[in-house]
N, C-alpha and C positions, 0 to 999 in steps of 0.2 A: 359546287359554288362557283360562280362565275367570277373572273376574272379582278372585278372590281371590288372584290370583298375578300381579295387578296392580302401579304401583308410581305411582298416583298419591297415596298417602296418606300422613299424617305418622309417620315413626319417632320416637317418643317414649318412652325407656328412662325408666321410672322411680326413684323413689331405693329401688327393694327390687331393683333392677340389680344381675346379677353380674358378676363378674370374668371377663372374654373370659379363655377358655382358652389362648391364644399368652401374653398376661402373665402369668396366674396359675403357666404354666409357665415363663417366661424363655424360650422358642421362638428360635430361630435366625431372624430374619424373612428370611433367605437363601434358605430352604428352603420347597418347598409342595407336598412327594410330586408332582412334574411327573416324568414321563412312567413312574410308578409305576402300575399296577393293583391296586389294592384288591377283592377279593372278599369279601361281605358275606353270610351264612348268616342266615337270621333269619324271624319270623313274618308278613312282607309290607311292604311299598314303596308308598309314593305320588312321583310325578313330583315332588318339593320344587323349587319356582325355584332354590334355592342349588347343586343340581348340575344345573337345565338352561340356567339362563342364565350367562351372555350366550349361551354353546353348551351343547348336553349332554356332560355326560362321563361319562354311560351307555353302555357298549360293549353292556349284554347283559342282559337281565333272563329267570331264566327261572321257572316257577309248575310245582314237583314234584307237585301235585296238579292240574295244569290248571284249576282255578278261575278262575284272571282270566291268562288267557294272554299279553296286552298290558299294557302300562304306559300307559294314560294318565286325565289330569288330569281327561281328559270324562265316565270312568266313576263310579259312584257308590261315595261312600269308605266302608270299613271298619271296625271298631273294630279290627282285627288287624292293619291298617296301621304303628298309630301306632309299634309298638316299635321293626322295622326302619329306619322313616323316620327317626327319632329317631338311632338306632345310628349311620347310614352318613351326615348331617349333622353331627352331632358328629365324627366322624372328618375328612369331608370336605366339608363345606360352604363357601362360600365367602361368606356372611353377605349375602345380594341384601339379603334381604330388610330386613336391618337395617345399610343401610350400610356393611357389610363389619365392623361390629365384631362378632359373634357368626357366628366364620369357627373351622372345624376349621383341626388343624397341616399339614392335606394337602387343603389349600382348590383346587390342582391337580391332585390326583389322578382317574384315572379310576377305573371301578368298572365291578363284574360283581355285580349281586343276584339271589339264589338265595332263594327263598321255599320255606321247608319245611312251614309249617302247611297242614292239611284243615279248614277250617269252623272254624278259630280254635287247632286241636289239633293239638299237634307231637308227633310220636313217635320212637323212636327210630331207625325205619327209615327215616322221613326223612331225620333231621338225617344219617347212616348215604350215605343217596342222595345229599345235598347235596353231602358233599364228596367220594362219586364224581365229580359230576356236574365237578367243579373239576378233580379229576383229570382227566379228560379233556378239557378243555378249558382247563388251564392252557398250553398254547403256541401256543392260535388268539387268546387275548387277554391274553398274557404276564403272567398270575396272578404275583403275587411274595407279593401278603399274605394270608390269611383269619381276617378276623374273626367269628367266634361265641359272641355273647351269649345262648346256649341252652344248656341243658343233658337229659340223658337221665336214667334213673328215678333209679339207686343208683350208690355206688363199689365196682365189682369191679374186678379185676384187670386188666389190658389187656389179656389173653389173653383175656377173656372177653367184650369189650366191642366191636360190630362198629361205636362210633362211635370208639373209640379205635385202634383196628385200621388204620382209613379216615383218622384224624388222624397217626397214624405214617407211611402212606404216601406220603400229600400231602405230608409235612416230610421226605422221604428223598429226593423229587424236587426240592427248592428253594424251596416254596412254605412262609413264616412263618407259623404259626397262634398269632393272638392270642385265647384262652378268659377269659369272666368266672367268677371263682370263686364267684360263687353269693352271696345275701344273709343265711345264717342261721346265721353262726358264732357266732349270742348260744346259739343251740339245741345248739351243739357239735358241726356238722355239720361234715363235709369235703365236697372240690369232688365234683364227677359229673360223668360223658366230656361230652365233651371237657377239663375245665379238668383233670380228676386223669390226664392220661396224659403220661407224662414228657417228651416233649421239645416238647409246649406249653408258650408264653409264658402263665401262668396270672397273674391278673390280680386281684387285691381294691383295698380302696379306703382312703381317709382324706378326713376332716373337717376343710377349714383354714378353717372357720367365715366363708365370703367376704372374706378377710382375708390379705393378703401377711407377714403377720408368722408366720413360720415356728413362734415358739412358743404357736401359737394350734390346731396339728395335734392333732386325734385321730384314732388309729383308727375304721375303719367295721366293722359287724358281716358282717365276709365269710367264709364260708365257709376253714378252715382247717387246718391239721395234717399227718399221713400219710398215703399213700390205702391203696388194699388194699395195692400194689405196693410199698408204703415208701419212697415218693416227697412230699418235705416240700413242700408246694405253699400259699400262692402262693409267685412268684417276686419281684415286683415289685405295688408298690400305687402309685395314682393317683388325682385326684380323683375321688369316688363321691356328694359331694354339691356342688350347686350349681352345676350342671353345666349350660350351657343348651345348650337342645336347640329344633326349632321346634314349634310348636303344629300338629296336622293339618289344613292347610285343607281347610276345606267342612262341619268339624265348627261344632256351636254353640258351642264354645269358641271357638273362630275367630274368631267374628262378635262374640262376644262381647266377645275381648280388641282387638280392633281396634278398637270402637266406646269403649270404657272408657279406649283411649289418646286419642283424637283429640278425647274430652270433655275430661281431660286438660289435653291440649296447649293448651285457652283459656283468653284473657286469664280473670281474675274475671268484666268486664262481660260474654262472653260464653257464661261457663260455664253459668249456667243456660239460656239457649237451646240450648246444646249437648247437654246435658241431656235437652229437652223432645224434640228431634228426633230421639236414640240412644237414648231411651227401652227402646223394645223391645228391640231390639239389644244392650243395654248389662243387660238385667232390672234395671232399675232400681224400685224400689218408688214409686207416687206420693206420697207425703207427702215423698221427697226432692225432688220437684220445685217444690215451693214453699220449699223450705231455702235457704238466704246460701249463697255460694262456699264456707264456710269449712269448715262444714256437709259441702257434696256433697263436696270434697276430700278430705276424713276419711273418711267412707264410701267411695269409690273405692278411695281407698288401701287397706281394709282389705281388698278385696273381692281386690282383686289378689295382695295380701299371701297371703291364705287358697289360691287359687285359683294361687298362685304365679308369678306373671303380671312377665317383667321388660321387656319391650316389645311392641309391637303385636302379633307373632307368633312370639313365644318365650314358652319361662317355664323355670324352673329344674329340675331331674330329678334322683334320686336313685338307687343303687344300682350295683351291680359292672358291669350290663349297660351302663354308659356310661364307667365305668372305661377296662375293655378297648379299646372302639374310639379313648380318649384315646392311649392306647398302639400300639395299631394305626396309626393317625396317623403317630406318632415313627417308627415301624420303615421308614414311608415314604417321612421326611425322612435316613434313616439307607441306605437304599439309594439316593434319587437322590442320595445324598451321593457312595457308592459300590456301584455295580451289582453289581459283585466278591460283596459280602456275600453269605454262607452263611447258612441257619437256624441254625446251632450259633455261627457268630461273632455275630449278631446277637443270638441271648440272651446268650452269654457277655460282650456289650459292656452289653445293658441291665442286668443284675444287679452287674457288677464298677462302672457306675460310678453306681448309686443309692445313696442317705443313708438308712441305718436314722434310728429316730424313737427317740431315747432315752428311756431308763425304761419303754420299751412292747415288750411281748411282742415276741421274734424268731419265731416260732411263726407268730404271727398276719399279720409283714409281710415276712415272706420277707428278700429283701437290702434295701427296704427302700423310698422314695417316690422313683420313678422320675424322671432328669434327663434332661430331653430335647435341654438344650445339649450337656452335655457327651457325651453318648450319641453326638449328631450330630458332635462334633468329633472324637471318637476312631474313630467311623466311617469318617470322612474320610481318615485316616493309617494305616487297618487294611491288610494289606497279606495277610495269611495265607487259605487256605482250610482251615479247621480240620477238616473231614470229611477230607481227603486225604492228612493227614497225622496221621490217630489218636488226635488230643485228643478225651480224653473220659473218662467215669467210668475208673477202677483196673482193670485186668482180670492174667488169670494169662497168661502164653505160658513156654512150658519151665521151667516149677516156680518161676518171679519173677513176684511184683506190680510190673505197671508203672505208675507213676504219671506223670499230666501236667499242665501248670501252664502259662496264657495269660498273659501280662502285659509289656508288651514296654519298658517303666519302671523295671521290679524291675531291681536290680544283683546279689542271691543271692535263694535259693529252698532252704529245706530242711523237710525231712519229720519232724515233732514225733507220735506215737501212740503207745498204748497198750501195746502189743504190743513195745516199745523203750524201756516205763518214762516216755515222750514227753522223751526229749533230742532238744532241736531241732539237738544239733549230731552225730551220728550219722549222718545219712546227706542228701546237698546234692544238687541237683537239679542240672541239666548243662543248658546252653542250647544245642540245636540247630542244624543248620545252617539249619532253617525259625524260627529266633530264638524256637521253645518250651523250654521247662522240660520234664526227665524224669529220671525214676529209676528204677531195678530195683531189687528187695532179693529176698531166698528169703522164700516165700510157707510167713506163719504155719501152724501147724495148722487143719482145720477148726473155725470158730467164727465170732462175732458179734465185730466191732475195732472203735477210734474212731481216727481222727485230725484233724489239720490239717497245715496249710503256714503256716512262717513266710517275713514274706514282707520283705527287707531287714535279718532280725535283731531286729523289731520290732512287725511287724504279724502278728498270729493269725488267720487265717481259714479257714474250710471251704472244702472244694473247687467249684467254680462248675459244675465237670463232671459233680458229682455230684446227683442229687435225693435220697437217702436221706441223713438225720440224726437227730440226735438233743439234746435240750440237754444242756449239755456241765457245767450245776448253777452255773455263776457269769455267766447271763443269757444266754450267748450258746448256739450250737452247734457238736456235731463231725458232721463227716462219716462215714459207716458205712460199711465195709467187712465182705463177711460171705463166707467162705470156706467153701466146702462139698468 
């Protein structure tokens, strides 16, 4: 191992330090995606300490362009490195490097990374090959997650889309795909395949300003709305700023922010020596080297500040691509809660038990900022295989709309739409002998519907099984149904 993946040096978190992601989320610390496989799609991988030591829990790395066909530490690093590295420590890292406090929620997890870029450039027939490549190899390393922080050119339709195509597949065999939605919903964009294909876990972000005080949340500029398909995407948002991730060793960042900690970390009296000697290391200018403590301190701090820097080899990241694998994570702690879990119960449990962010667009944050306690506790007690038994969007069979409803809490269930004037008390859903929600009614004329489900007589909500909606004009939204 080289030098930089050492651990004789001081961890010294500075005061521009963020909030480890297990707090800033309330994390179950019961949980650590153990004996989970996480599969990670992305622009390239460096060996990070945080998933080789103390052992590796790398099952499998493979390079779709044969470019660096080996994973290791000895070879010389990349700028197309950093993003994957970044992606699959946030998810699963175990915080070596920093004392175990800047650790993913599946800091147990093992992992399978799939490198799609050629020469820095991803396309779509990669990302396309990538999760071929998972498909076929989801039961020699028991694949359950796939995270991809990539996306393809444009939002066409699924039918048209051969990475969306390949994300339906993988999700019909067992395997969760968690998709970033993309960073330029300021521009009015929606997601691109993978995140806009419907029964991905599509992923944006919010802004809780390093700060636990819940009314300090903004929205992040993620990617939003309908895709081609009329599928309202994201589903769930998660932190997208402030997010620490580790710094690429062997880069001059590296050398840098290491050096800039450990000047740092000295008393006053021996800050300017520390100074003199991390000079280089540290670019520091010489006219700081004849400046007081008080002086270099200032300047350090600002350098780290700009440079983002919150300990020796972290610093803080922004955007949906770190979102996702925060989520991706959960879905970890959420299976080795319960193995059982399906991709359809596992979104259906992340969206039914996330906190919309009130007074802010529904549009923008789907169902709403992702809990990853309570995600994991209702995991726990999930008991259904929701593929097997037909939960899912409204569909027609013998001239009825059947509808279905998950919620194993509720004491009534009834169907409120348009198309019935929405009396919610007209037509009540039936619970199962698989302890679901269902109903049949005669299937309106062809046309475009809205509805909801009330749900206790009290609660309005859209259907969780469906991705197509619409706002409903009093902030929130209904559910589409469209009859052809």
């Amino acid at each position: 191992m080289k030098e930089s993946a050492c651990h004789d040096h001081q961890h010294s978190p500075n005061r521009f330090a963020v909030v480890p992601t297990p707090m800033r989320l309330d994390a179950d610390p019961n949980y650590s995606g153990k004996g989970v496989t996480i599969a990670f799609l992305d622009s390239g991988f460096y060996p990070h300490p945080d998933l080789l030591e103390p052992e590796s829990r790398i099952l499998a790395y493979q390079d779709l362009a044969e470019e660096r066909p080996s994973l290791s530490p000895d070879d010389p690093v990349e700028s197309w490195q950093w993003h994957g590295t970044q992606t699959s420590v946030v998810a699963t890292g175990n915080g070596r490097l920093s004392d175990g406090v800047y650790r993913g929620l599946a800091s147990e997890a093992q992992l399978v990374l799939v490198k799609a870029s050629h020469q820095g450039r991803i396309t779509e027939e990669n990302i396309a090959r990538g999760i071929e490549w998972v498909i076929e190899n989801r039961e020699r390393y028991n694949i359950r997650v796939l995270n991809i922080s990539l996306g393809g050119d444009e939002d066409v339709a699924c039918s048209r889309s051969i990475i969306n195509q390949a994300a339906e597949e993988v999700i019909s065999l067992g395997v969760v795909v968690v998709a970033a939605a993309g960073n330029s919903g300021a521009d009015g964009k929606h997601s691109i395949p993978p995140a806009n294909s419907p029964s991905v876990v599509t992923v944006g972000g919010y802004d809780d300003k390093n700060d636990l005080d819940p009314e300090t949340i903004d929205l992040y500029h993620s990617n939003f709305g309908p895709t081609a398909d009329g599928t309202v995407k994201p589903e769930v948002i998660a932190p997208a700023m402030w997010v620490a991730a580790p710094i690429l060793p062997g880069t001059g960042l590296y050398e840098k922010a290491e050096a800039l900690s450990r000047i740092l970390a000295a008393p006053d009296y021996e800050l300017s020596k520390q100074a003199r000697e991390l000079a280089a290391r540290a670019d520091l200018p010489a006219t700081l080297l004849i400046a007081g403590p008080a002086a270099i301190r200032a300047f350090l701090e600002s350098v780290l500040s700009e440079e983002k820097i919150i300990a020796a080899h972290y610093l803080h990241v922004d955007g949906t691509s770190f979102a996702a694998p925060i989520v991706t994570s959960i879905v970890a702690q959420m299976i080795e809660a319960n193995p059982g879990l399906t991709p359809t119960t596992i979104k259906n449990i992340l969206i039914s038990t996330a906190d919309r962010i009130a007074n802010a667009s529904v549009l923008r944050q789907g169902y709403g900022v992702v809990d990853a306690r309570q995600a994991v506790s209702l995991a726990k007690s999930e008991t259904h295989q929701l593929e097997t038994v037909g939960c899912g969007p409204p569909r027609i069979e013998n001239g009825k709309v059947l509808f279905f409803f998950h919620d194993d809490h509720a004491v009534s269930i009834s169907l409120a739409c348009d198309f019935h004037g929405w009396d919610g008390n007209r037509t009540r859903l039936q619970r199962d002998e698989h302890g679901l929600w269902r109903a049949g009614i005669d299937a309106p004329p062809a046309g475009r519907y809205y509805y909801k489900f009330i749900v206790n007589r009290e609660r309005w909500v859209e259907d969780p099984n469906n991705g197509m909606k619409a706002p409903d004009n009093y902030g929130g939204l209904n559910s589409v149904l469209v009859i052809k």
